[in-house]
C-alpha positions in Angstrom: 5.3 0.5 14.6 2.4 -0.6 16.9 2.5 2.8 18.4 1.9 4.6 15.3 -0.7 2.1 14.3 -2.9 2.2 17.8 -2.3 6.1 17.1 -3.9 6.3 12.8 -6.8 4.0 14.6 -7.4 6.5 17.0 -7.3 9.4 14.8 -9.4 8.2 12.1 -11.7 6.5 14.9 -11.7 10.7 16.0 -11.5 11.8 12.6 -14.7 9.6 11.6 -16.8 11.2 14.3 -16.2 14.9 13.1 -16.3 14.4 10.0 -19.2 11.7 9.1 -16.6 8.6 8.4 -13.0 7.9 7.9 -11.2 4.8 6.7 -8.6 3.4 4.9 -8.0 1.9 1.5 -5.4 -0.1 -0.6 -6.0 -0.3 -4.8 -4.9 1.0 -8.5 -3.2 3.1 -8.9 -2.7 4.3 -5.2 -1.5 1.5 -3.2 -2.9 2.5 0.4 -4.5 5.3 1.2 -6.9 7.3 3.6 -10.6 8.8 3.1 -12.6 11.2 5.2 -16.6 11.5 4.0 -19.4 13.6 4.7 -22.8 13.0 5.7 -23.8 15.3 2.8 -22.1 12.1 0.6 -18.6 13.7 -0.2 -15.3 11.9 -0.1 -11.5 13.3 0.6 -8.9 11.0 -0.2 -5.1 11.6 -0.2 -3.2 7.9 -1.9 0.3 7.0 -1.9 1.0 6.0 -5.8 4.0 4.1 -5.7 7.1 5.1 -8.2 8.7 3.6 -11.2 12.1 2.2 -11.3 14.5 4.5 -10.0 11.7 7.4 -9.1 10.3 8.6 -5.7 6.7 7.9 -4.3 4.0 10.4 -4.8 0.9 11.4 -3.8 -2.5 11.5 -4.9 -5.6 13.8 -3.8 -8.7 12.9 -4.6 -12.6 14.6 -4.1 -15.6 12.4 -5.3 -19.3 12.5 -4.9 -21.8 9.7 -4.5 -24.5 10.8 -6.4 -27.2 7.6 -5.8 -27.3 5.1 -3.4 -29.4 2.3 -1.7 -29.3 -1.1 -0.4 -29.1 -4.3 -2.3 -29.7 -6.8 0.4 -30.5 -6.8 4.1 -31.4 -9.0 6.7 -33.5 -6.6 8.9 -30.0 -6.0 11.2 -29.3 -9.2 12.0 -26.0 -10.0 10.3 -25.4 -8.1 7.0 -26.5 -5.2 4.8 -25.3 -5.1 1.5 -25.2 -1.6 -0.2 -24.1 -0.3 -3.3 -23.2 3.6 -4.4 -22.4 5.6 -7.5 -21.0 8.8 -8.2 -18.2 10.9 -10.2 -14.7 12.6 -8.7 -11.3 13.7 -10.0 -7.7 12.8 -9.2 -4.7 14.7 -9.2 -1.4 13.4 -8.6 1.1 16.2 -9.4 4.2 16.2 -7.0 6.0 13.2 -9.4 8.0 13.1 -13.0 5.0 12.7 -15.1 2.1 14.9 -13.4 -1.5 14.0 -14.1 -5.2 14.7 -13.6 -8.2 12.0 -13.7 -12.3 12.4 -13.8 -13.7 9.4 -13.5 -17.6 7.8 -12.9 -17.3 5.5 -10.1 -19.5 2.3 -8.7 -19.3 0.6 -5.4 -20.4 -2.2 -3.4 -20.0 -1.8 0.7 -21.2 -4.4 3.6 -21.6 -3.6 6.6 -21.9 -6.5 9.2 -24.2 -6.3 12.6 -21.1 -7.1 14.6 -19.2 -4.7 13.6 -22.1 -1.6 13.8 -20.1 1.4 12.1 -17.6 -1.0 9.7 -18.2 -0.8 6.4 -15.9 -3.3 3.9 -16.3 -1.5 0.5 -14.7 -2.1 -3.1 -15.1 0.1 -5.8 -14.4 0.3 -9.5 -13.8 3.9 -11.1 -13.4 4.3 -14.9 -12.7 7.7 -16.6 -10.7 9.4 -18.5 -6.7 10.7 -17.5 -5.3 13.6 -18.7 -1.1 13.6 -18.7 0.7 17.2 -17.8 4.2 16.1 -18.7 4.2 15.2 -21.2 1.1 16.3 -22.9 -1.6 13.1 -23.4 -4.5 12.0 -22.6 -5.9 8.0 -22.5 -8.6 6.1 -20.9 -8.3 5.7 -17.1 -9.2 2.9 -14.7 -9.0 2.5 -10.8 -10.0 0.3 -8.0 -10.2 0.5 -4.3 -10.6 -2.1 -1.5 -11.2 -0.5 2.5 -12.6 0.0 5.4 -15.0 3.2 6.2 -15.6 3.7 9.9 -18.7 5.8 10.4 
């Protein structure tokens, strides 16, 4: 297990170089997850969503776009900057019982701290609207993240 750990931190750590930034994240409905983003402020994320009584765990993909951004506090670089973000995305989670697609507006808060130069500690709320395959509905969807983005 600490293998594989040392070896996700060094791939993202890799990962985050080529791509612009990489992290990971835990929320609702996928309960841990990893994200890749671009300088160009577009974010890759495939979840795990976990699976009801008696049913597998799936998978999630999701591709969102921060559309505005800009900084709520900062203390010049000496301990904290305090950003916040906005932007729109879709979900799809389709390998499980019940497939289903999401669009969502989305608004987050991320801190980065002096010590840590390239962390970022982010939480986000998304709200939208979710669009069931099998069967056939549709209802109002919400989702939250909690992460860390290395850039």
């Amino acid at each position: 297990m600490k293998k594989a750990a040392v070896a996700l931190t060094l791939l993202l750590t890799a990962l985050a170089g080529a791509v612009g930034g990489a992290g990971l994240y835990s929320g609702y409905p996928e309960v841990f997850g990893i994200h890749f983003v671009t300088a160009e402020g577009w974010r890759m994320s495939v979840g795990l969503l976990p699976g009801a009584a008696g049913e597998t765990p799936s998978v999630a993909l999701s591709l969102d776009l921060v559309l505005a951004a800009g900084t709520i506090y900062s203390d010049g670089g000496e301990t904290l900057d305090l950003a916040y973000y906005a932007g729109a995305g879709g979900t799809a989670s389709l390998l499980r019982p019940n497939p289903e697609i999401n669009g969502h507006a989305m608004l987050g808060l991320e801190a980065y701290f002096t010590a840590l130069k390239s962390a970022g500690f982010f939480t986000e709320l998304q709200l939208g609207q979710r669009f069931g395959l099998a069967p056939v509905e549709t209802g109002p969807f919400l989702g939250f993240r909690a992460g860390l983005t290395l850039r």
